[in-house]
N, C-alpha and C positions, 0 to 999 in steps of 0.2 A: 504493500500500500504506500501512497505517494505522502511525503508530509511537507515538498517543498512548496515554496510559495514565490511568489510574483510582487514585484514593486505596485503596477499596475495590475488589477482583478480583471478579469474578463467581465463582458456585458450580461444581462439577464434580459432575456426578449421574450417578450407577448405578441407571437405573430396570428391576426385574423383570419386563417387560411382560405374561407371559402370554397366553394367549387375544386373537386380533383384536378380540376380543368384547366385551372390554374397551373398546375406541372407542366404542360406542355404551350403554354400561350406565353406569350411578349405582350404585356401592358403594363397599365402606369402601377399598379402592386407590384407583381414580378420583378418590372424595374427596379422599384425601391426597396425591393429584399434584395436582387444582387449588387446594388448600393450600399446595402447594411453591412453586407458579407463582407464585402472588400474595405467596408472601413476597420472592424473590429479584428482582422487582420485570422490567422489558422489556429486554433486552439489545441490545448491537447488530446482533447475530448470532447463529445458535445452527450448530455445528460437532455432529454428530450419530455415532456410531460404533454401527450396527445389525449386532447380529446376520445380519439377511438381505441382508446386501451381502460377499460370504465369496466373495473368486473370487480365483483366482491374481496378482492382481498389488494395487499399491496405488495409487488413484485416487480423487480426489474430482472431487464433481460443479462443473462450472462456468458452466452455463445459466444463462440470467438469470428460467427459466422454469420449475422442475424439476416435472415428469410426477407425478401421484398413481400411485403402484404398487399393483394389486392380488394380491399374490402370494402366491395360498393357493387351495386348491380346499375345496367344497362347504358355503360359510358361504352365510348369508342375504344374500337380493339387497340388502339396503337396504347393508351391509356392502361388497358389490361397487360399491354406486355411490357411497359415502362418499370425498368431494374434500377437500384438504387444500390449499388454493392460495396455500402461502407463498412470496414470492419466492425466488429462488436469489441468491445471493452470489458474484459471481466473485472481488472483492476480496479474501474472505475466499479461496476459493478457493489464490489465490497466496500469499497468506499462510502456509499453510497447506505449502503446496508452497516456498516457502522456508524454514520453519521445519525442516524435516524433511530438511535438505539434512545430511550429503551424502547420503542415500537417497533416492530414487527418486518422488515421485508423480506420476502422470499428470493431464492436464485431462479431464474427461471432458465434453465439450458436447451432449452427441448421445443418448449410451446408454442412463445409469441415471435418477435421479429419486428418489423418495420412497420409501419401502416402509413396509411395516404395522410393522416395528421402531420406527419412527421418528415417521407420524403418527398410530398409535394411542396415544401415548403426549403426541406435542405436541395433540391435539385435546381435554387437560384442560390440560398446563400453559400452553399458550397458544390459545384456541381460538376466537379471532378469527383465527388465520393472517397477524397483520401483522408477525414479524417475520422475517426472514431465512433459507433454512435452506441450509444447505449439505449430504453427506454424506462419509464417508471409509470407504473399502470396508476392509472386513478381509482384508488376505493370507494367503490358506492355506498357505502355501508356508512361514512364516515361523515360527520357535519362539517361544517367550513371551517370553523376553528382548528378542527383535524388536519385542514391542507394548509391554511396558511402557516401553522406551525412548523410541517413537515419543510414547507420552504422556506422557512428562518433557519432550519437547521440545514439547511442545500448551501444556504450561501458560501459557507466554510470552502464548496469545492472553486467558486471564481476565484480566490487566491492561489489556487491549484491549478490554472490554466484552461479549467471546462468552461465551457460557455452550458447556461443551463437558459434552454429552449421550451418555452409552453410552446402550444399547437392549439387554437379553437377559435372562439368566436364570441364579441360581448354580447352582441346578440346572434342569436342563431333560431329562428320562427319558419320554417319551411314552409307551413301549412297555412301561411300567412303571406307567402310571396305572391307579388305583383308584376308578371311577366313582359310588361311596360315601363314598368319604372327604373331600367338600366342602371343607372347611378345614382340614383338619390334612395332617399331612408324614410318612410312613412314619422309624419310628428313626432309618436311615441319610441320609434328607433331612436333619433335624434336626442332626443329626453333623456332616455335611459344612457347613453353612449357619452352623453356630455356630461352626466354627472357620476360615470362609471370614469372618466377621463380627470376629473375633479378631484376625485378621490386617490386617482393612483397618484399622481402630481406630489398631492399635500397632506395626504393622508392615507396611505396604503394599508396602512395597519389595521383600518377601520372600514372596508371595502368591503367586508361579509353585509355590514347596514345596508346594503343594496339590493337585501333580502326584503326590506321593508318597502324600499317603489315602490311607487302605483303601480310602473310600469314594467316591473320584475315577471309578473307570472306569464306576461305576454314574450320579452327578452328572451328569458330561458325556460321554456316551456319543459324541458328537462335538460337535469344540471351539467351535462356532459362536457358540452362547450364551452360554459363559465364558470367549470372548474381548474380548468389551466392559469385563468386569471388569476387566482388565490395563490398559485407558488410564485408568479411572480410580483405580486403586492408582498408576500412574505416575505423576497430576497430582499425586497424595497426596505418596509421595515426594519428588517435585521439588521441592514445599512444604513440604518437613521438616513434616509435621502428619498426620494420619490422615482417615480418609473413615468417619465416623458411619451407624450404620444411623436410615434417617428412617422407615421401612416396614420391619416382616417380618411376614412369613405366608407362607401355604402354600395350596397345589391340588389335589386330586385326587389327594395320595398323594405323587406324585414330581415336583410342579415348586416351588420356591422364590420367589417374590412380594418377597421383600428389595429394598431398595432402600439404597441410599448418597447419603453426599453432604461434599462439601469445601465450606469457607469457607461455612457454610450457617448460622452463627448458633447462635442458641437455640430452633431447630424443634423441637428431639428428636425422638422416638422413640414410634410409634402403630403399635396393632395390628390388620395389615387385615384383612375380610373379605367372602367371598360374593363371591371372585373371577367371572369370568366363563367360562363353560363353553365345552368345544370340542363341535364337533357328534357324536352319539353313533353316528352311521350312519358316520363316515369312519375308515378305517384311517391309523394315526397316522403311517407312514412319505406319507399324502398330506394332510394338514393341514398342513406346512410353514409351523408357527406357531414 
């Protein structure tokens, strides 16, 4: 296990991934993740916290091989056979798993791998695949208090070289989307996005209250998406400093495109667009984006 440390910490990023679709397209997000990628420079590892890894217990991956996941129905083939072949990390792995001690993570060798949370988003910020990835599943079982703790205790590894990567979405309403509204975000997306924006800035630490919105049940309709946000408000915390929006925009009405980011410098703040579409023939409870 590594115990050296860095003058300079690596960044902690809250990327909005949207659409799978987004892995293979050229636009103004895309863009500003492999703008992100090239400023924060090659990490030793990257620690990933995806939306689509949401199962009852808490595990990271620990192959030295991890699997490209394709976990989404009725996208385009080229989509299905898009490979992401970055090493696994077991080192990291234990890391990881001691760091989070006294709770619980498991080694996972065998099971999970990559998901589209994860490599549709590392195939701009690093899209040669040479550096390390690890993943750490989100507990369902567990309240908010549970994740932003668990990434107060992550910070530990940005002095260690890792860049530690959420993957989701502050709002994420499928069932809600508006196949007209291209770039923009219905009022209530807005709403909840500016004051989800508010709170990582200046007060990370208290970013679970977002449970109380109005416009919470409609945001995250379930918490899959806006679970990722809580490890990276935790890093914030942990770091007495705030997590910058480096990205906002909007999808189709009711998905949120924002992006965050700690210890990130003078990137500021760009407005994306011409996100990438979900397919128009699939019913959104099986797009599983």
């Amino acid at each position: 296990m590594s115990s050296s440390t860095s003058a300079r910490p690596m960044p902690a990023l809250f990327i909005g991934h949207g659409s799978p679709m987004n892995t293979l397209e050229e636009n103004g997000f895309t863009n500003s993740w492999k703008r992100i990628g090239a400023a924060i420079g090659k990490p030793r590892g990257i620690l990933v916290v995806s939306a689509h890894w949401f199962i009852g217990a808490t595990a990271v991956t620990a192959m030295p091989r991890p699997r490209t996941i394709h976990d989404f129905y009725g996208f385009p083939r080229a989509l299905s056979e898009f490979e992401y072949p970055a090493p696994g990390m077991p080192e990291l792995a234990a890391e990881v798993v001691d760091l989070a001690r006294p709770d619980w993570v498991g080694l996972d060798h065998d099971q999970w791998g990559l998901d589209h949370g994860t490599w549709s988003v590392l195939a701009h910020l690093f899209p040669d695949a040479d550096v390390p990835v690890v993943q750490l599943s989100i507990n369902s079982s567990k309240p908010m208090a549970y994740h932003l703790e668990l990434g107060a205790r992550l910070d530990a590894l940005r002095s260690r070289g890792v860049l530690v990567l959420s993957s989701g979405n502050v709002v994420h309403n499928l069932r809600r989307i508006d196949w007209r509204a291209g770039d923009t975000g219905e009022p209530w997306v807005r709403r909840f996005d500016d004051a989800a924006t508010e709170l990582m800035a200046h007060r990370p630490a208290d970013v679970a209250t977002l449970a109380d919105h109005p416009d919470f049940a409609a945001a995250a309709p379930t918490p899959d998406h806006f679970a990722p946000l809580l490890y990276t408000a935790g890093i914030a915390a942990a770091a007495q400093t705030g997590a910058e929006a480096l990205v906002r925009g909007f999808s189709l009405g009711s998905v949120s495109m924002t992006c965050f980011g700690v210890s990130c410098g003078a990137l500021g703040c760009r407005l994306g667009h011409d996100a990438a579409m979900l397919p128009v023939d699939v019913p959104p409870d099986q797009t599983n984006t």
